[in-house]
C-alpha positions in Angstrom: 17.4 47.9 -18.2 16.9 47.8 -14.8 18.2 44.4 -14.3 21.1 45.4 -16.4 22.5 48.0 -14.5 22.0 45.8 -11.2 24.4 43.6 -12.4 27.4 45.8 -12.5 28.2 46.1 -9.0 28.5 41.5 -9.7 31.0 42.9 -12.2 33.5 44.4 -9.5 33.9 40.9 -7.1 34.4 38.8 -10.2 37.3 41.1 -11.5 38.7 41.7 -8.4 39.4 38.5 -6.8 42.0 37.2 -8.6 43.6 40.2 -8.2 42.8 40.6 -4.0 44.2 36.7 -3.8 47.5 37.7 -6.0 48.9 41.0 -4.3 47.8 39.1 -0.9 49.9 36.2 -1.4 52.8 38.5 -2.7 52.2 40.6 0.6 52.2 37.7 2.6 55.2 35.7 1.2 57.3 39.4 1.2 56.2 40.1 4.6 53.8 42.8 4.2 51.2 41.4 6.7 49.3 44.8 6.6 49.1 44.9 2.4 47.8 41.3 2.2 45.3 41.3 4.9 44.1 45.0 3.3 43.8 43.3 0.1 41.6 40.4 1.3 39.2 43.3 3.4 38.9 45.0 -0.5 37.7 41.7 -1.6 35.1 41.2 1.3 34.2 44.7 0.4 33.9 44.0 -3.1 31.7 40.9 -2.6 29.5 42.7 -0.2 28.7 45.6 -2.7 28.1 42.4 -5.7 25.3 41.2 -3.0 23.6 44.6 -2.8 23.2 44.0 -6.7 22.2 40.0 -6.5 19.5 41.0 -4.6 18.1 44.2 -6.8 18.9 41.5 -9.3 16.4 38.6 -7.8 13.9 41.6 -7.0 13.7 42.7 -10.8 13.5 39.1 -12.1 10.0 38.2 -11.4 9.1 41.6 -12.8 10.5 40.6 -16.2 9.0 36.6 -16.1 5.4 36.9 -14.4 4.3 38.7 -17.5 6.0 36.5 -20.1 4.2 33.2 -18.6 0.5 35.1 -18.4 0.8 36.0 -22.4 1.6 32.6 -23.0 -1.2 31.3 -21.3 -3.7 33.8 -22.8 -2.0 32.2 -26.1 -2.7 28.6 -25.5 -6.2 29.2 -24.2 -7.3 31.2 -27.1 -5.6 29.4 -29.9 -7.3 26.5 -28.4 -10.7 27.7 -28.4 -10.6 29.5 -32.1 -8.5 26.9 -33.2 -11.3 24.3 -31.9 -9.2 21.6 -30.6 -8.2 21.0 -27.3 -5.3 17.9 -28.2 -2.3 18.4 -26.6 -3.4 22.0 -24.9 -3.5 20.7 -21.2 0.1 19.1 -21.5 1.1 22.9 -23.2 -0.5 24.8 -20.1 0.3 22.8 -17.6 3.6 21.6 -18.7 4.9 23.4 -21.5 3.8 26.8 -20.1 5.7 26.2 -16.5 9.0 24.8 -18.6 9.2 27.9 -20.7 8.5 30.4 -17.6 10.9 28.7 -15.1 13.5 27.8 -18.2 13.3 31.5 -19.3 14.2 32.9 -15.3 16.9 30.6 -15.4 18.3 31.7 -18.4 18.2 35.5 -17.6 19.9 34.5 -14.5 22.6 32.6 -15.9 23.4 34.4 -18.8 23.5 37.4 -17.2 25.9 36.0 -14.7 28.2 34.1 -17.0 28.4 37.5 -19.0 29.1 39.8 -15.4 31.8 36.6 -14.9 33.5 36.6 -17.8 33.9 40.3 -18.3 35.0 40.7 -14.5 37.1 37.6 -15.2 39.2 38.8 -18.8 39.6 42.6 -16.9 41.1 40.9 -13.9 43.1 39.1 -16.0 44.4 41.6 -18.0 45.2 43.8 -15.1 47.2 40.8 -13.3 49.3 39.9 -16.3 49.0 40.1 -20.1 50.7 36.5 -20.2 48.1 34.7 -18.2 45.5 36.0 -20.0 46.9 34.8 -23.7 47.1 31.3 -22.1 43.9 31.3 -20.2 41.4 32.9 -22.6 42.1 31.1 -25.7 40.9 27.9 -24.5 38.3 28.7 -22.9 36.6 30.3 -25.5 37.0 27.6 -28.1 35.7 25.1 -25.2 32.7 27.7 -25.3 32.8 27.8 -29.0 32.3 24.0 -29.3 29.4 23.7 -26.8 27.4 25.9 -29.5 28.6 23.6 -32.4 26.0 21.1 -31.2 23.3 23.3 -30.2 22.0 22.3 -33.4 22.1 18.5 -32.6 20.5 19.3 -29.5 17.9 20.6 -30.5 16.3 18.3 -33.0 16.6 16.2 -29.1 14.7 18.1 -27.7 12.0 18.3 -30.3 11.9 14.8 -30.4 11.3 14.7 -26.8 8.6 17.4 -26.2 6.7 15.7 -29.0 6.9 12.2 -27.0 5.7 14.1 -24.5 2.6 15.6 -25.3 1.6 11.9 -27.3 2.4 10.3 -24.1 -0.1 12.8 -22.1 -2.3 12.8 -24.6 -2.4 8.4 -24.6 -2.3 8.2 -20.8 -5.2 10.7 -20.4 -7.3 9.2 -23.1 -7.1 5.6 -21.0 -7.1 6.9 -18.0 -10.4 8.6 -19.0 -11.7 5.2 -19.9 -10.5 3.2 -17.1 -14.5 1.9 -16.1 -14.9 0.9 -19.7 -11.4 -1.1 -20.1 -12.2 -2.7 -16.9 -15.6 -3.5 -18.1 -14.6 -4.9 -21.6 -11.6 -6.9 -20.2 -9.2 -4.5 -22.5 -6.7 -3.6 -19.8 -3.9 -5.3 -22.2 -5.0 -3.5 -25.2 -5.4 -0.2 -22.9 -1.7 -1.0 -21.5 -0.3 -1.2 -25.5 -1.6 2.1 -26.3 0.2 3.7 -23.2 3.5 1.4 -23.6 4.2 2.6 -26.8 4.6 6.8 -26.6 5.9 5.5 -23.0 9.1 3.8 -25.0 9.3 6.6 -27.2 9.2 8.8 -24.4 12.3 6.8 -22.8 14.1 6.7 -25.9 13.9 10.3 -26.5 15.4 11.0 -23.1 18.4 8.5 -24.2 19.1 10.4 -27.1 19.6 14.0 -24.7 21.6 11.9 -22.5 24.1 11.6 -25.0 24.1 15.0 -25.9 25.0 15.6 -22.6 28.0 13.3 -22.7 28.9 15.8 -25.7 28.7 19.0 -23.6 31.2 16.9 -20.9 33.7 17.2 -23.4 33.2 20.6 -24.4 33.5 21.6 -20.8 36.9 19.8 -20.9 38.4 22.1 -23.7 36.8 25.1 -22.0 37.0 24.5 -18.1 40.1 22.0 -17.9 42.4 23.4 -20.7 42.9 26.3 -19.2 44.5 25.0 -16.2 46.0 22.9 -17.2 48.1 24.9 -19.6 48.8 27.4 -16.7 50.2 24.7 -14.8 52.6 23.5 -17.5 53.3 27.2 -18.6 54.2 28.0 -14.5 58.1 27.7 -14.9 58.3 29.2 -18.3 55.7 32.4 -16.3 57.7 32.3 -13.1 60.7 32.6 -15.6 59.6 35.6 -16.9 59.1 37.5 -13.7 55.4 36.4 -13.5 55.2 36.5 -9.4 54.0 33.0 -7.5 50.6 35.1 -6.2 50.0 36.4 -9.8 50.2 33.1 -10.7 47.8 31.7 -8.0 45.8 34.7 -9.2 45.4 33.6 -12.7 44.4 29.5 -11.3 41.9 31.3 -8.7 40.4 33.2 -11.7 40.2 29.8 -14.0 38.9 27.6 -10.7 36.4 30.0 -9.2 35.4 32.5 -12.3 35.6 30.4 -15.6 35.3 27.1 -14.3 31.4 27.7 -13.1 30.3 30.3 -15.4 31.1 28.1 -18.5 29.9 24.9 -16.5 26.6 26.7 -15.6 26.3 28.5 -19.1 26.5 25.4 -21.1 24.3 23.3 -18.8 21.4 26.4 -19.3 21.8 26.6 -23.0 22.2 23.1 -24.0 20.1 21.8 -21.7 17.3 24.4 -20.4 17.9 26.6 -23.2 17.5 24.7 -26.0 14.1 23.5 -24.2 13.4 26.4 -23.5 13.2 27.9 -27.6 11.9 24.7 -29.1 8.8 24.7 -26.3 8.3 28.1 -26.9 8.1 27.6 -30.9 6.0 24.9 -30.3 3.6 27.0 -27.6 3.2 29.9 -30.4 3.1 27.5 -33.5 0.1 25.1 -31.7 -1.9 28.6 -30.5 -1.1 30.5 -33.6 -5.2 32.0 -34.7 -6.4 30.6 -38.0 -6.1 33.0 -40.8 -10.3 33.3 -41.1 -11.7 34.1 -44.6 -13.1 37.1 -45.3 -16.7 36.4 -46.3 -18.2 37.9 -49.2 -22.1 37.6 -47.9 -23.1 36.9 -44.8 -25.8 34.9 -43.7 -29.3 35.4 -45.5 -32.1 35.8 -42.8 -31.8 32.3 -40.3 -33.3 29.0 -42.5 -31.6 25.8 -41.3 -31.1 23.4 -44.4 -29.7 19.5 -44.0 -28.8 18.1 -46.8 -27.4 14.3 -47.9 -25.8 15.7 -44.2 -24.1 12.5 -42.3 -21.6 12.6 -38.9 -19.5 10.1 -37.1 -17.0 10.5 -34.0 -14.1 9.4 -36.0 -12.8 7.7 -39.4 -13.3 3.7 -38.1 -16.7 4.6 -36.2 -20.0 4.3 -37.0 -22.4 7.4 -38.6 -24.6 8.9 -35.7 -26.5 10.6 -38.6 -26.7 9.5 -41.9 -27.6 10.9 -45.2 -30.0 13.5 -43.2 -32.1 16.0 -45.2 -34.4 18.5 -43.2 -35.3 22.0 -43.4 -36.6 24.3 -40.4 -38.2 27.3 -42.1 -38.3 30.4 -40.1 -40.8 30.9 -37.2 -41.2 26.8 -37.1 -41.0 25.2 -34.0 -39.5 22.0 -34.4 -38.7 19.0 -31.9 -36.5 16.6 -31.6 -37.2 12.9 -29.9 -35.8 9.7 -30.0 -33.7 7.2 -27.5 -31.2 7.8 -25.6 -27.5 8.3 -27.7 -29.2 8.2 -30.9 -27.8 11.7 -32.3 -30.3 14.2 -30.9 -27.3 16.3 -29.0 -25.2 15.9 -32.3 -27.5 17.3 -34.2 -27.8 20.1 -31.9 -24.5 20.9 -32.1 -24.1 20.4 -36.1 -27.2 23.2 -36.6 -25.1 25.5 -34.0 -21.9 25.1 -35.8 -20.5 23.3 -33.0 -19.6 20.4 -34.7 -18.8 19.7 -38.4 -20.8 16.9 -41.0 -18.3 14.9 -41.8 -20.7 14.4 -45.3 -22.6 16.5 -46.5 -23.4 19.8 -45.6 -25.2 22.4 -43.0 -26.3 25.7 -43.8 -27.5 28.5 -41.7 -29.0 31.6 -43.3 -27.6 30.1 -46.8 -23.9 29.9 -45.4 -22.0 27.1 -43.4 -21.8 28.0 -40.0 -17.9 27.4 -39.9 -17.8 29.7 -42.6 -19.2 32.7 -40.9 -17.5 34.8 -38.2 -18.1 34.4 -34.6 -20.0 37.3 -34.0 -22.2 36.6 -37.0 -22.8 32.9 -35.6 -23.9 34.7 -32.1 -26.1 36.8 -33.5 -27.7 34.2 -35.2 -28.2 31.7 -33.5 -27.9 30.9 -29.4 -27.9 27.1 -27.9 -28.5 25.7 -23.9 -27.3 22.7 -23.8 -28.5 20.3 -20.5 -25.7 21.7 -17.9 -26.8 25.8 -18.3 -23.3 27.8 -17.6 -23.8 29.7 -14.7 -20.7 32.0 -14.0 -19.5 34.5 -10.6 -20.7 37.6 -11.1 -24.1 39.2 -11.0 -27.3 37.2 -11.8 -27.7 41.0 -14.4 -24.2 40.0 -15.7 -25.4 36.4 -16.3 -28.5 37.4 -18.4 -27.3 40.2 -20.6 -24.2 38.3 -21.2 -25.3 37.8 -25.0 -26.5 41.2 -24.9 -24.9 44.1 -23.2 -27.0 46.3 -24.9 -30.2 45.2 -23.6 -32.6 47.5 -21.8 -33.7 47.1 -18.1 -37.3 46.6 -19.8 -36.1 44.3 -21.7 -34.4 42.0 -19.5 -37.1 42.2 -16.9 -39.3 41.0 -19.9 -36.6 38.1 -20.4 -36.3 37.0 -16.8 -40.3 37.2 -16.4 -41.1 35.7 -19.4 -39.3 32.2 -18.4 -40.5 32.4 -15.2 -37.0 33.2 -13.3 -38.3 36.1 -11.7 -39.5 34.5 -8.3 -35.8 32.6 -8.4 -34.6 36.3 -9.1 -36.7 38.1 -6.6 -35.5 35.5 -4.3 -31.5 35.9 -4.9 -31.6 39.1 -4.1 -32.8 40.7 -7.8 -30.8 41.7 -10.9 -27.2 43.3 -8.7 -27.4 39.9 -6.7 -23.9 37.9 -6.8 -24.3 34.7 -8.5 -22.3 31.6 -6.9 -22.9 28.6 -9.0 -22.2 26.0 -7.0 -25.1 27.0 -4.6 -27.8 27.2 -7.3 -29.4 24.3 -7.9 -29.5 22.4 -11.5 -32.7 23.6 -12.3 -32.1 27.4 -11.0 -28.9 27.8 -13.0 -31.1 26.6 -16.0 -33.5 29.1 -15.1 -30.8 31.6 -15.3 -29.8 30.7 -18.8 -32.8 30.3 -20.5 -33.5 34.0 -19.5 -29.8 34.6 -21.2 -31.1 32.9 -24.4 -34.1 34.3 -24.4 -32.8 38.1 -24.0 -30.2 37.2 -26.8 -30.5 38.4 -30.2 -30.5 35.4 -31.9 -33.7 34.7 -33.9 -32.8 30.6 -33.8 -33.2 28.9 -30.4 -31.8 25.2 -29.5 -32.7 24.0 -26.5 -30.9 21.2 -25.6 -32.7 19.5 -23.1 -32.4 22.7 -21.4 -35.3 22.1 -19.2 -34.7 19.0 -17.7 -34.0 19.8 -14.4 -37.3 21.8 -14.1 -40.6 20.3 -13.2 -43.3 20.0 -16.0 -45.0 23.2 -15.0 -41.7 25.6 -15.5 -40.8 23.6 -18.2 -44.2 24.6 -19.6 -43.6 28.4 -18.7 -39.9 28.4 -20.4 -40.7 26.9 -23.6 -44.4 28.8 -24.4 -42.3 31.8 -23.7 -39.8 30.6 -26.4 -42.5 29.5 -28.3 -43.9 33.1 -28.9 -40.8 34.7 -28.9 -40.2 35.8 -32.9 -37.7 33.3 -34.7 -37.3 29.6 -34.6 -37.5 26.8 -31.6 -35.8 23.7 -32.0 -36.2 21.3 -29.1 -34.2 18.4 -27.8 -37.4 16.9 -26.0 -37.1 15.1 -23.3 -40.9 14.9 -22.4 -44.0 14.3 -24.5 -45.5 17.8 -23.6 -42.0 19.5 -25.3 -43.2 17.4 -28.4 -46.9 18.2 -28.2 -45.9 21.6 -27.9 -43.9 21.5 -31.2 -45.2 22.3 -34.7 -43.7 19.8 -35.8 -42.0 16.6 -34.7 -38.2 14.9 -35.9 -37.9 11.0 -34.8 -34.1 9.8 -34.7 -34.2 6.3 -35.1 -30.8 5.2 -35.9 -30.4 5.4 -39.6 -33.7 6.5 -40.7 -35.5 10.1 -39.2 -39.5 11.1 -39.8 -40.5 14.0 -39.4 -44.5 14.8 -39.1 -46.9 16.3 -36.9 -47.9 14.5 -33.5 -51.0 12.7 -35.3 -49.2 11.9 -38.4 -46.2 10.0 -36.7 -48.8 8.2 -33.8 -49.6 6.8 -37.6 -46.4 6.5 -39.2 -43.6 5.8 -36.5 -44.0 3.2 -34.4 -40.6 4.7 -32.4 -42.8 7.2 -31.6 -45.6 5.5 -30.5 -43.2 4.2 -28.1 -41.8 6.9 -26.8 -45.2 8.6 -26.3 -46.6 6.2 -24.3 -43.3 5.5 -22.1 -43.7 9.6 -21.8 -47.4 9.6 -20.8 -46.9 6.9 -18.6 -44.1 8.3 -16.6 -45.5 11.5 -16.4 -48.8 10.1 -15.1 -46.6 8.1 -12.2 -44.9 11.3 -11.8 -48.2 13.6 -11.4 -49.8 11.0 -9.1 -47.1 11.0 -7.1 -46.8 14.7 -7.0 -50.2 15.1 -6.1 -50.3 12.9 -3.2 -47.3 14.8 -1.9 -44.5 12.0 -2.4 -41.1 12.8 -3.1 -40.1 10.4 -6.0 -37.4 11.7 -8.4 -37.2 14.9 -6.4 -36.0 18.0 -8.2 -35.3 21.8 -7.5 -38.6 23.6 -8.4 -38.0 27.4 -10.3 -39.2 29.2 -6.9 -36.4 27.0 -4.8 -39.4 24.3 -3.3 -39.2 20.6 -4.2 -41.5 18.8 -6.4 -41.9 15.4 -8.3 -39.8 15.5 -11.7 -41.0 13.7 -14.3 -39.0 11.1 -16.3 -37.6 11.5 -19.8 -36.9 9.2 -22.5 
């Protein structure tokens, strides 16, 4: 509203021009110096009073766009993360986002403009001469009349060209990401036909609005050009008829400077930004709309984790990580996970957390898929730390209680001593202490988040690798705290001690998985066999080393110190 009624005083210089330039020219050619040159100080007037308004105007706009492009980003950033998929969200924010914020300021500028124009414009006209205005108006609004008739056209244009966009992004990104492997496998041709393609799409989609643009020449021709050029043929049949040679100069001063640009600017905005601007919002709002989520009947059934026939692969074409996987973790077990490097251990991490879904077969948490169940179900029943802990600004007490807001003092002092973060605590500053990640260590930011986890009310815990970065001994402190904690520990180990520790042990071994006690497997598994004594030796090295005081494989210790990190498989 506000904007609105800054725009009238824009209203008064557009209608009064034509009329300033005709009764000047009529003074001037009758001799009335004084009367023309008063007429031409009402139009200075008039166009200094229209600036008072252009600037409330440009002071108002960012008030009315700001807003509009924060709500859009909220929507693109949560449809993307309940909507689980991230393809094509970067080129929406980063692109998309801008183009519909900077299109949509453009458009309340010009529209309100071409309407301040063309209202100013038909009461000047009307006020000069009656005559002018039949021959001027008519043809300028079918000129405007036509530019709408292939709005329509347009727009299936632009469609096509925002969605050669965002396959283009999402191509280049996808190689670009690659770029050490293609070099390394010789592929750079193969690399540069899955680029070249949605790049020639791209180009031919940008042909296509080119000639749509041809299209809005020729509507600016009926519109713009018409006019004058039937008030130049009309000019002895108007002079004729008593029309006055300033009114007419009047009337060509109101087609050149009035209608001429508003119509040119207007079409440009609405075939051209405008019609980007509604088909990327659509697409913004369709791409981030939530998913409708069922409404579930039961919810989970205490926190059992059940595999069954359950198999998982990146992709149609590629090969299973997991296959055909049966296992249950009863609860209060202890289970952990070992086996090479890239064999599925993280996958399966993420499957039993919900993270990720079986592409056969099925998962079941508390008797119920974990896609199926709400959000804050699925937090409340399970919690995971994968190998990089998140860490976020904002107090180390806003860090551990972030899965529980609820939590007593007592109890998060229980958490943070329990895991063995309270010398890193103490340290910091204590529990009001602002956290900045990027000066904790690896291993002090996992400290920090296995305190999280363990203050959480989740009964099932999956560590994932989530004590790498520590030395043995904390490593030892955080996972016997887990250990006793009520509910169920499943570790991705990384250390024969984290298996020792376990209850029981899962081998991955590419398409088979054993699952046994530490004796049993030493028996059964000759992976594991393996594994231990590549563990036991390294950790031996590692001990040795630490005890004669070397610095091999340095890593943050809990307290801040340095010590020797063991290896992992």
């Amino acid at each position: 509203m506000r904007l609105a009624v800054w725009s009238l005083p824009e209203i008064l210089p557009s209608a009064f021009y034509g009329l300033a330039v005709a009764h000047a020219t009529d003074g001037f050619l009758g001799g009335r110096t004084g009367a023309g040159l008063a007429w031409l100080g009402g139009l200075l007037a008039a166009a200094v009073l229209g600036a008072v308004g252009a600037r409330q105007v440009y002071q108002r706009l960012g008030e009315l766009v700001e807003p509009v492009r924060d709500e859009l980003v909220r929507k693109v950033v949560v449809g993307a993360l309940r909507n689980a998929r991230a393809d094509g969200a970067v080129a929406r924010l980063n692109r998309q986002v801008e183009i519909v914020r900077d299109t949509f300021a453009g458009l309340v500028l010009v529209v309100r403009s071409f309407v301040v124009t063309a209202i100013g414009v038909v009461s000047g006209l009307l006020s000069l001469s009656p005559l002018v205005a039949a021959l001027v108006v008519p043809p300028f609004l079918v000129g405007f009349a036509l530019s709408f008739g292939i709005l329509g056209l347009a727009a299936a244009r632009v469609r096509a060209s925002l969605r050669a966009d965002e396959e283009l992004a999402t191509s280049a990104g996808m190689v670009f990401a690659g770029v050490r492997d293609v070099t390394a496998a010789g592929a750079e041709e193969f690399a540069g036909g899955l680029v070249g393609v949605p790049v020639e799409a791209h180009a031919a989609a940008e042909r296509s609005l080119a000639k749509v643009a041809a299209l809005r020449t020729l509507c600016f021709a009926v519109g713009g050009w018409l006019p004058l050029v039937v008030l130049l043929g009309a000019a002895p049949w108007l002079i004729g008829r008593g029309v006055s040679t300033g009114t007419l100069l009047g009337g060509l001063t109101y087609v050149l400077l009035g209608l001429q640009p508003a119509l040119t600017t207007v079409m440009s905005a609405l075939g051209d930004s405008g019609l980007r601007y509604v088909v990327t919002l659509g697409r913004i709002l369709d791409r981030s709309a939530l998913p409708e989520y069922k409404v579930m009947v039961e919810r989970p059934e205490g926190y059992e984790v059940r595999l069954r026939r359950m198999s998982f692969a990146y992709g149609p074409a590629a090969e299973p990580v997991l296959r055909d996987l049966d296992l249950i973790v009863a609860p209060g077990d202890h289970l952990a996970v070992v086996g090479p490097s890239g064999i599925g251990k993280s996958t399966l991490a993420g499957l039993i957390c919900g993270l990720l879904s079986p592409t056969e077969g099925e998962v079941r948490l508390g008797g119920v898929r974990p896609s199926e169940l709400e959000a804050a179900d699925l937090a409340d029943t399970r919690v995971v730390l994968p190998q990089e802990a998140y860490v976020f600004s904002g107090t180390i007490l806003d860090n551990v209680s972030y899965l529980r807001r609820d939590a007593t003092a007592v109890q998060i002092s229980a958490a943070i001593d329990a895991v063995g973060a309270y010398p890193l605590v103490r340290r910091l500053g204590g529990l009001a202490a602002e956290v900045r990640p990027a000066e904790l260590s690896a291993g002090e930011r996992q400290l920090i988040a296995l305190a999280r986890a363990y203050l959480s009310p989740a009964p099932l815990v999956v560590l994932d690798e989530a004590t790498c970065h520590l030395d043995p001994r904390a490593e030892q402190i955080a996972e016997e705290a887990f250990a006793t904690r009520p509910g169920t520990l499943i570790v991705i180990a990384h250390r024969v001690s984290s298996a020792l520790r376990a209850t029981r042990i899962l081998v991955l071994d590419g398409n088979t998985a054993t699952v046994g006690t530490h004796q049993t497997l030493l028996h059964h598994s000759s992976l594991y066999t393996e594994l231990t004594t590549t563990w036991t030796h390294t950790n031996g090295d590692a001990h040795r080393a630490d005890r004669a005081g070397g610095d091999a494989h340095p890593a943050h210790r809990a307290d801040g110190g340095l010590s020797a990190r063991a290896g992992g498989g």
